[in-house]
ROLOGU-114375 format. One record per residue: y, x, z of N, C-alpha, C in turn; residue in three letters. Coordinates in steps of 0.05 Angstrom, whole numbers, plus 5000, padded with zeros to 4 digits. Example, Ala and Ser with C-alpha at 12.3 -4.5 7.8 and 13.67 -1.06 7.14 Angstrom:
488652645156491052465156493452645156ALA495552575142497952735143500152585157SER
END
This chain:
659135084074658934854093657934964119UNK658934864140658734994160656234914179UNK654335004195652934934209652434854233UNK651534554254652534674276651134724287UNK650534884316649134964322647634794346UNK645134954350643434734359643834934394UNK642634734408643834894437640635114432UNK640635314457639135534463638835514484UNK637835764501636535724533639235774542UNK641035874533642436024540645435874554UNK645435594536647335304539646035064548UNK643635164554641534804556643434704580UNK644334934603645034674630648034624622UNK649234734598652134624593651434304574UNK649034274557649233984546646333894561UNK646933604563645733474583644333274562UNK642233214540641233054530640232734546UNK641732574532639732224544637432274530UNK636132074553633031964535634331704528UNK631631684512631731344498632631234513UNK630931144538631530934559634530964566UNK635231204574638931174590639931054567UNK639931224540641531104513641130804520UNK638730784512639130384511639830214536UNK639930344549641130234584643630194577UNK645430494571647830494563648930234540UNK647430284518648230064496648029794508UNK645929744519645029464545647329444559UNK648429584572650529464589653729434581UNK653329594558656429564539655429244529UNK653229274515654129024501654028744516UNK652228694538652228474559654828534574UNK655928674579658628744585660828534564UNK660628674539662528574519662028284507UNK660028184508658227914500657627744518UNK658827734546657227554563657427244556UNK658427194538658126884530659826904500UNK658326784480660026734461657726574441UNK659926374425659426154417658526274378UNK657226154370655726284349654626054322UNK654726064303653725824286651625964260UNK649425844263647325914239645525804228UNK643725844221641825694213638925794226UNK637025704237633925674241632325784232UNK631325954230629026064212627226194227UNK624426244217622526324231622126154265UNK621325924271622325834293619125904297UNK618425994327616126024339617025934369UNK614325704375614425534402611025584408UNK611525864436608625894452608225784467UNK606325774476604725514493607225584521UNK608725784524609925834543613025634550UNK613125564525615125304521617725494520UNK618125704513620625894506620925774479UNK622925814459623125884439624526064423UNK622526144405623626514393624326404356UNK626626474353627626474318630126664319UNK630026614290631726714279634526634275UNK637626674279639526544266640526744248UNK641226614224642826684199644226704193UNK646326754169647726644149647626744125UNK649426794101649326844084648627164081UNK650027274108650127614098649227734120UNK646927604144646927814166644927544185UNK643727714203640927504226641027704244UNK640827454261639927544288638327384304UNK636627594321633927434336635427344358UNK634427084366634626854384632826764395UNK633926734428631226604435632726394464UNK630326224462631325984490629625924502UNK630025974525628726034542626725724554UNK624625694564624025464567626125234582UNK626925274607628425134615631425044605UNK632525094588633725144569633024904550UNK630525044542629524854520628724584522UNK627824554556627224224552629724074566UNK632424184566635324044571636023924544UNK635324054524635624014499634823764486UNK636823564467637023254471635923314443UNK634523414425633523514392631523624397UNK629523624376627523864371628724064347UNK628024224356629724534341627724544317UNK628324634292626224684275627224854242UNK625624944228627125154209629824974191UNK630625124182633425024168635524824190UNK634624804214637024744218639524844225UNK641424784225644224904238645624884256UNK646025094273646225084299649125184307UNK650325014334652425184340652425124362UNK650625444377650725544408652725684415UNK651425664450653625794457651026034476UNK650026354478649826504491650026754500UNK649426854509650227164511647527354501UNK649727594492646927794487645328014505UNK643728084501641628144515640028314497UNK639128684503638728864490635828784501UNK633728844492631228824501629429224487UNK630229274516629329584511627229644501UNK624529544513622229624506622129604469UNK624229484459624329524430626429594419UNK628329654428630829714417632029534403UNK632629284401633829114396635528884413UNK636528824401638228564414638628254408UNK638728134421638927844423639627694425UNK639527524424642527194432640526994447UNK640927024470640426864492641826654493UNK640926414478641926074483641525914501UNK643925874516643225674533644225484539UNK645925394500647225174498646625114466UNK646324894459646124814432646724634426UNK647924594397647724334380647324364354UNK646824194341646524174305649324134300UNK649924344287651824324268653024014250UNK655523914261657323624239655623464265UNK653223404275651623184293651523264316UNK652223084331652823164366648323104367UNK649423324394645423334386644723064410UNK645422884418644422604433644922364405UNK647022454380646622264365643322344351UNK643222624346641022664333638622674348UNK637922754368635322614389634522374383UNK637022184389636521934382635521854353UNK635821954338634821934312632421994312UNK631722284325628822364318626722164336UNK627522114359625621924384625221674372UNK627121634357627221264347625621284325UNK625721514302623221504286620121604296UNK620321684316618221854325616321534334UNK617321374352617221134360616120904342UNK618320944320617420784307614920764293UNK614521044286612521094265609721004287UNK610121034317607620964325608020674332UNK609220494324608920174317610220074344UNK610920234356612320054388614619864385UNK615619914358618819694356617419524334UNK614819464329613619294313614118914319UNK615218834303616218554313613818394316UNK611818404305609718264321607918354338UNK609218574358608418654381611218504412UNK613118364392615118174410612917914421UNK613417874447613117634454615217374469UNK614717154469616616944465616716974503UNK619716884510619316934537618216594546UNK617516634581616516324586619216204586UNK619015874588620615724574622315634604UNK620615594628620815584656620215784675UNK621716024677619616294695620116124720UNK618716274734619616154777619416494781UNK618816684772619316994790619717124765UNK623317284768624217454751624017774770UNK623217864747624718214764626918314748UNK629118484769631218634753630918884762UNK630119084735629819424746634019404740UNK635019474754638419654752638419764776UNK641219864774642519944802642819764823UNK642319784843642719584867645119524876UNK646619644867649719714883652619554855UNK650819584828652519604800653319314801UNK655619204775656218974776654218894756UNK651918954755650718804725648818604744UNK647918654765645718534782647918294797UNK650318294802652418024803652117874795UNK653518034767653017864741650317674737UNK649117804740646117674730646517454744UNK645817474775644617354801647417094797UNK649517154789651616914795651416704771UNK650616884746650016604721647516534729UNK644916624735642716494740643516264760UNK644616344774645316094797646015884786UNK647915944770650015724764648615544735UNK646115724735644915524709642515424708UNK641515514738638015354743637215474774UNK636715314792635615334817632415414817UNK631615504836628615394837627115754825UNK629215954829628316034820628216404839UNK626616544846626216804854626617014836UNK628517204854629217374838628617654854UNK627017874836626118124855628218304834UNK629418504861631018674842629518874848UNK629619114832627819254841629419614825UNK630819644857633419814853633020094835UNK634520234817633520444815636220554801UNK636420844796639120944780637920934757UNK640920844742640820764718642921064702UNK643121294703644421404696643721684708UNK644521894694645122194704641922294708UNK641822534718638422664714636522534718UNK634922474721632222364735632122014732UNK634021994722634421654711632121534703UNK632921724676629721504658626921534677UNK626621774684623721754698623121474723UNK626221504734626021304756625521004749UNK627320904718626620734710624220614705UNK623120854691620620784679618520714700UNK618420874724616520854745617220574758UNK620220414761619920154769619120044752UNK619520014721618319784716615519804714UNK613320034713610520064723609719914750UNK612119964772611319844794612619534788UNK613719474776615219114764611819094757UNK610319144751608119044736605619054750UNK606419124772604419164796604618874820UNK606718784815607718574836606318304840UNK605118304862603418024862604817834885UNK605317594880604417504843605617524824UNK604117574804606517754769608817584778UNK610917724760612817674751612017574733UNK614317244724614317104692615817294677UNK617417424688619917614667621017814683UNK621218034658622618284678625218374657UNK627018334676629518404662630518784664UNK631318924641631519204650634819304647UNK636319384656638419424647641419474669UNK643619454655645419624672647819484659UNK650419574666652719504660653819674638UNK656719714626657119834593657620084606UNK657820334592658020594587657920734562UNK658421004563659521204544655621174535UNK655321344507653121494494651921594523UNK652421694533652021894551650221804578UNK652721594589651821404604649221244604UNK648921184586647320994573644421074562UNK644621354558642521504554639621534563UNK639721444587637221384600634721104594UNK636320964576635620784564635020784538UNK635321034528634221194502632721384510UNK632021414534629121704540626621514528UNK625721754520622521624517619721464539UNK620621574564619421474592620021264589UNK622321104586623720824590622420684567UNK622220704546621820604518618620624522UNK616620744520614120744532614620554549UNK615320514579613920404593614720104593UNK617420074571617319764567615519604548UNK614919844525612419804511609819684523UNK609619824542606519764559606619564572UNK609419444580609419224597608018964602UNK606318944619604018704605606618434618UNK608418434640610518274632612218294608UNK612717944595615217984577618018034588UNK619218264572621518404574623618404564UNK626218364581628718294566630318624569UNK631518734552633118914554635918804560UNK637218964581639918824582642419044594UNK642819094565645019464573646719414561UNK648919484574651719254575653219364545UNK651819444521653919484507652819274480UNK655319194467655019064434654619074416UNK655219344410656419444378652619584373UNK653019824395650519984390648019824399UNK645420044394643219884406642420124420UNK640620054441639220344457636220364443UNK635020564446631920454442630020274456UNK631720204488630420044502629319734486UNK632419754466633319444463631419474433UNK630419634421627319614395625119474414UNK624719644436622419714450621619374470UNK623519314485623619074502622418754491UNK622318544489620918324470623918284465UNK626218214477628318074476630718204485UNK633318194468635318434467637518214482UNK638918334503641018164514642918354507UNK645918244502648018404495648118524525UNK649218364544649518414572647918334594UNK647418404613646418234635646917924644UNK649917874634650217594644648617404617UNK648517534595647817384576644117364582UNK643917524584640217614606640017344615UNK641617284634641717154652641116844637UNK643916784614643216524603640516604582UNK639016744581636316704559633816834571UNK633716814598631216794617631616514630UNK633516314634632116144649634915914624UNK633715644632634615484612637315354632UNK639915264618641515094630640114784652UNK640414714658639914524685641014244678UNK644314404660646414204656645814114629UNK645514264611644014224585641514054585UNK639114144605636813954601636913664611UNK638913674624640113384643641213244617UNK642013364610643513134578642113164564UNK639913284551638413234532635713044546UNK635713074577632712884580634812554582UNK637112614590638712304589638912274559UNK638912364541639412284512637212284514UNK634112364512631612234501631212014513UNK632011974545630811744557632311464548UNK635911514535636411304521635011294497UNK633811464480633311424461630911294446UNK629111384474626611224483627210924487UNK629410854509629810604510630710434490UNK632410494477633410454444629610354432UNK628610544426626310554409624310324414UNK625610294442623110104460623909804449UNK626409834458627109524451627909424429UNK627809604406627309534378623909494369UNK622009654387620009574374619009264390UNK620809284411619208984424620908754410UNK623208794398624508524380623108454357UNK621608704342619308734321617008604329UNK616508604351613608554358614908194368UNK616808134377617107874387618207654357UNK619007814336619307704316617707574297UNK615007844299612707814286610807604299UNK611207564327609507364328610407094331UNK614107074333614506744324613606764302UNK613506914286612606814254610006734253UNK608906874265605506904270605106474282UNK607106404297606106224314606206074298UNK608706034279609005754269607605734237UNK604905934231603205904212601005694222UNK600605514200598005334211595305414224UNK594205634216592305724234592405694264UNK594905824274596505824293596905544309UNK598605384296599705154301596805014306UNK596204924288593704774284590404894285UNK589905074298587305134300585305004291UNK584504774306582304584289583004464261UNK584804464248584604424221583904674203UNK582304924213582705094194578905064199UNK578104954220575904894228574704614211UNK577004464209575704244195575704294164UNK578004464152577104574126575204734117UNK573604904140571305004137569104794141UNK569204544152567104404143567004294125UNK569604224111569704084085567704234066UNK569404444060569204644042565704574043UNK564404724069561704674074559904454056UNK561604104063560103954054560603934015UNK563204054009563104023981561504283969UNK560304453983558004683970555304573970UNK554104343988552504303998551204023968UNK553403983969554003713940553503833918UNK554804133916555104233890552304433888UNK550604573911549004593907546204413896UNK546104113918543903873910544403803884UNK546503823872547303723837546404003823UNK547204163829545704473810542604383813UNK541604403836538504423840538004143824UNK538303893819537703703804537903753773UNK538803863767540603903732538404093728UNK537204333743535304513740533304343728UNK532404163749530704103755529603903732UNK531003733721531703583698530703853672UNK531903963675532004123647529704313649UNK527904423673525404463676523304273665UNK523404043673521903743663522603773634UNK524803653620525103763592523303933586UNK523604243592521904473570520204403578UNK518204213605514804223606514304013579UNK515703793581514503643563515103783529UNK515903903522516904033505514304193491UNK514004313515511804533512509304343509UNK508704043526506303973531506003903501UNK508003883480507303683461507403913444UNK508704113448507304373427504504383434UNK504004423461500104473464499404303463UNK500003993452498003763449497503813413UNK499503823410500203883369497604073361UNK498504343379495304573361492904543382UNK493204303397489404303415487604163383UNK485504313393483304153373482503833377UNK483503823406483303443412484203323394UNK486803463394489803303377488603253352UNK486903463340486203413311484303233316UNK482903193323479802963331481802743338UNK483402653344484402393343485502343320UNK486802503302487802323281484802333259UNK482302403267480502223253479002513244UNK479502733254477502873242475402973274UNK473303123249470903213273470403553266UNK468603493295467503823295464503813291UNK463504053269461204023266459404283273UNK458004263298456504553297453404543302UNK452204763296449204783299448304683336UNK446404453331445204453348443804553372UNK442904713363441804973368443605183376UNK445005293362446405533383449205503380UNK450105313372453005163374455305353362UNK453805423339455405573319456405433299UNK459805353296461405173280460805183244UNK460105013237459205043212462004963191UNK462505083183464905093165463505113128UNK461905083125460405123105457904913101UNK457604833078454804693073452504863062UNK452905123055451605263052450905453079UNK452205363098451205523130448905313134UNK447605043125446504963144444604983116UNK440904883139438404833124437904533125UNK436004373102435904193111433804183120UNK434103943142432103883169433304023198UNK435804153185436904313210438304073226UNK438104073250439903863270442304033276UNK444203803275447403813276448803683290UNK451303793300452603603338454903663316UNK454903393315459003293308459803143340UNK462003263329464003283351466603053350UNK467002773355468902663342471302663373UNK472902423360475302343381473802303411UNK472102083408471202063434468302023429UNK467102163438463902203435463102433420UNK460802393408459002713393456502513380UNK456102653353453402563343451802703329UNK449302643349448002873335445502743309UNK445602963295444502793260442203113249UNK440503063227440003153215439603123195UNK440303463179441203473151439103383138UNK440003213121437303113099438003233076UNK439703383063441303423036443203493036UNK443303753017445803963018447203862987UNK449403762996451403762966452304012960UNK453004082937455204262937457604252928UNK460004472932463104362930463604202907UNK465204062912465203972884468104112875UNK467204142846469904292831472104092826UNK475004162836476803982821477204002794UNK476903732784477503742759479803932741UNK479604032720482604212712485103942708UNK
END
C-alpha cells in the first residue's frame, strides 16, 4: 500500500495549507450561497428562551437534527408560543457559525405544522385569558337601559361607524355620540385600540356605553381584535362594553372579553339604545291598559256601594239606633229579673240556715221545756248528781229566766228496771 507523502521544506511554497478560519469561511459561503432560503419541517426540541428574547432549539425528525435559532425580532412577529414537541414548518436560511464549526437554520418564518399559526395563537391567548377569569360571565355587566353619551372606538372613515350612527338615529333621539377614531386593522392596530378605549374611559363626563368594533373581514383582518392589548383593555373597562366586529359565524376574543357581543355594528346600534317606536306602543298599550283597569275598578267600586246604599243601616240610620235602645231596655229588664230571682233564693237559704241554727242553739232546747244546770259558783255545767255537794248552790237555767236553788239531797240514778 502505497504512502503519500507529506510535503518537506523543499515543496512547502508549491502546497499552500488553509487554516481553520479560511476552511470555514469557505464552507460559510458555499453553504449561505447554496441555502439562502429554504423551507424545512420538524419537530422542537430542547427549546431555550434568554432573557435576550432570541430563541435557540433544536429541529428534528426521525433520522437527523439540526440547530435552530430565531432571532428576537422574528420571534415576537410570531402569532404562537414555540415550545418542545412541536412541529414546525419554516421557512430560513443557513448560517455556519465559525467560532464553532457548525451550522444553522436561521428562521424567519414559521408555522405549526396541519394549524395555520393565527388559528393556533388564538387558541393559546383565549386559554391563557381564560384561565385568568377575564371571559368570566359574572364579570358581564347589564348595559344602561337609557345611555345619553355612547363612545365608538372604529375607524373614522369605515362603513361600520354609518352603520351605527344611521340605526341609532332612526331608533332613539336624545342621544350623543363620541367616536373616537382609531385603525382597526394591520400593524400597530391592537395597541391603538386598546389606548382609545383607555382614553374612552378617561372622558368627562363618562360615557353610559362604549361601543368597540369595525366592519366584516378575513381571520387576518380581524385580528386585532384577538391581540391581547384589546382584550385586556376591554376587561378593565370601568365603562360597560359592547363588542361589535362585523362577523357571525366566528367569535374574536374581544367578543369573550366585552359585557355584550353584537353580531355587527348596526345590530350595536339596536342593543345600546331602545326603539322610540317600540316604547311608544308599549307606553300606549299600558296607558290603555291602565285605563281599562281604571274603569273596571270604578264600576266595582260604584256597584258595591249601590248595594251598600240600599242596606237598612244605610237607608235607615236611626232605626239601627233605635234597635240599640231596644235591645238596651230588654237587658236592663232581664238583668232587674236576674238580680230579683237571686235575691229571693238568697232569702230562701238565710231562712233555711236560720232554722238549722235555731234547731242546735241551746235556746231552742230551753223552750221545748228543758233547763241548764250549773255551779253557782264557778259556772261549771253539772251533768251529774254526783258532781254536786249538798248545801252546794245551783243556777238553773230555764226558757225565760234562771233559778237559783240549793242542793238539799243527792238521789242516785235510778236503775231501769230489766
Amino acid at each position: 500500500m502505497s504512502r503519500a507523502s507529506l510535503p518537506t521544506a523543499e515543496n512547502d511554497s508549491a502546497l499552500q495549507a488553509l487554516s481553520v478560519a479560511e476552511l470555514t469561511a469557505q464552507i460559510k459561503g458555499s453553504l449561505e450561497a447554496q441555502f439562502p432560503s429554504v423551507w424545512v419541517t420538524g419537530e422542537v426540541s430542547n427549546l431555550s428562551r434568554p432573557q435576550s428574547g432570541h430563541c435557540y432549539f433544536t429541529l428534528k425528525d426521525d433520522a437527523a437534527q439540526i440547530r435552530a435559532v430565531v432571532w428576537r425580532g422574528s420571534a415576537s412577529r410570531m402569532k404562537f408560543d414555540l415550545r418542545d414537541g412541536l412541529e414546525l414548518v419554516c421557512r430560513g436560511r443557513i448560517d455556519v457559525y465559525g467560532p464553532r464549526g457548525s451550522y444553522q437554520l436561521v428562521i424567519d418564518q414559521a408555522m405549526p405544522k396541519g394549524v395555520g399559526a393565527l388559528e393556533l395563537a388564538l387558541r393559546e391567548l383565549k386559554a391563557k385569558l381564560q384561565r385568568e377569569g377575564l371571559f368570566d360571565a359574572d364579570r358581564k355587566r347589564p348595559l344602561p337601559r337609557f345611555p345619553r353619551r355612547i363612545g365608538f372606538v372604529t375607524s373614522a372613515t369605515g362603513a361600520a361607524v354609518r352603520d351605527f350612527l344611521q340605526v341609532l338615529a332612526r331608533r332613539w333621539r336624545g342621544v350623543d355620540v363620541l367616536v373616537i377614531p382609531t385603525r382597526v386593522q394591520g400593524d400597530g392596530a391592537a395597541e391603538e385600540i386598546a389606548e382609545a378605549i383607555r382614553l374612552a374611559n378617561q372622558v368627562q363626563p363618562p360615557l353610559d356605553t362604549l361601543v368597540v368594533g369595525r366592519g366584516g373581514g378575513s381571520l387576518e383582518d380581524l385580528w386585532a381584535f384577538n391581540d391581547e392589548p384589546v382584550v385586556r383593555a376591554l376587561a378593565a373597562s370601568a365603562v360597560p362594553t359592547i363588542s361589535a366586529v362585523g362577523h357571525e359565524i366566528d367569535f374574536t376574543l374581544a367578543d369573550f372579553a366585552a359585557d355584550v357581543r353584537a353580531l355587527t355594528p348596526s345590530e350595536a346600534a339596536e342593543r345600546v339604545v331602545p326603539s322610540a317606536d317600540e316604547l311608544t306602543s308599549r307606553v300606549a298599550s299600558i296607558a290603555d291598559r291602565m285605563s281599562r283597569a281604571t274603569w273596571r275598578a270604578l264600576r266595582t267600586r260604584r256597584d258595591r256601594l249601590a248595594a251598600v246604599e240600599v242596606r237598612r243601616p244605610v237607608a235607615r240610620p236611626h232605626a239601627l239606633l233605635e234597635d240599640r235602645a231596644r235591645r238596651v231596655d230588654e237587658l236592663e229588664q232581664q238583668a232587674t229579673r236576674g238580680v230579683r230571682r237571686r235575691i229571693e233564693t238568697a232569702r230562701g237559704r238565710i231562712a233555711t240556715l236560720t232554722a238549722q241554727i235555731d234547731s242546735l242553739s241551746p235556746l231552742g232546747v230551753l223552750a221545748r221545756g228543758y233547763s241548764l244546770t250549773t255551779a253557782a259558783d264557778t259556772g261549771r255545767v253539772v251533768r251529774d248528781a254526783d258532781a254536786v255537794r249538798v248545801g252546794e248552790r245551783i243556777k238553773t237555767r230555764l226558757s225565760a229566766g234562771a233559778v237559783l236553788s240549793r242542793v238539799e239531797s243527792i238521789e242516785p240514778n235510778e236503775t231501769p228496771a230489766d
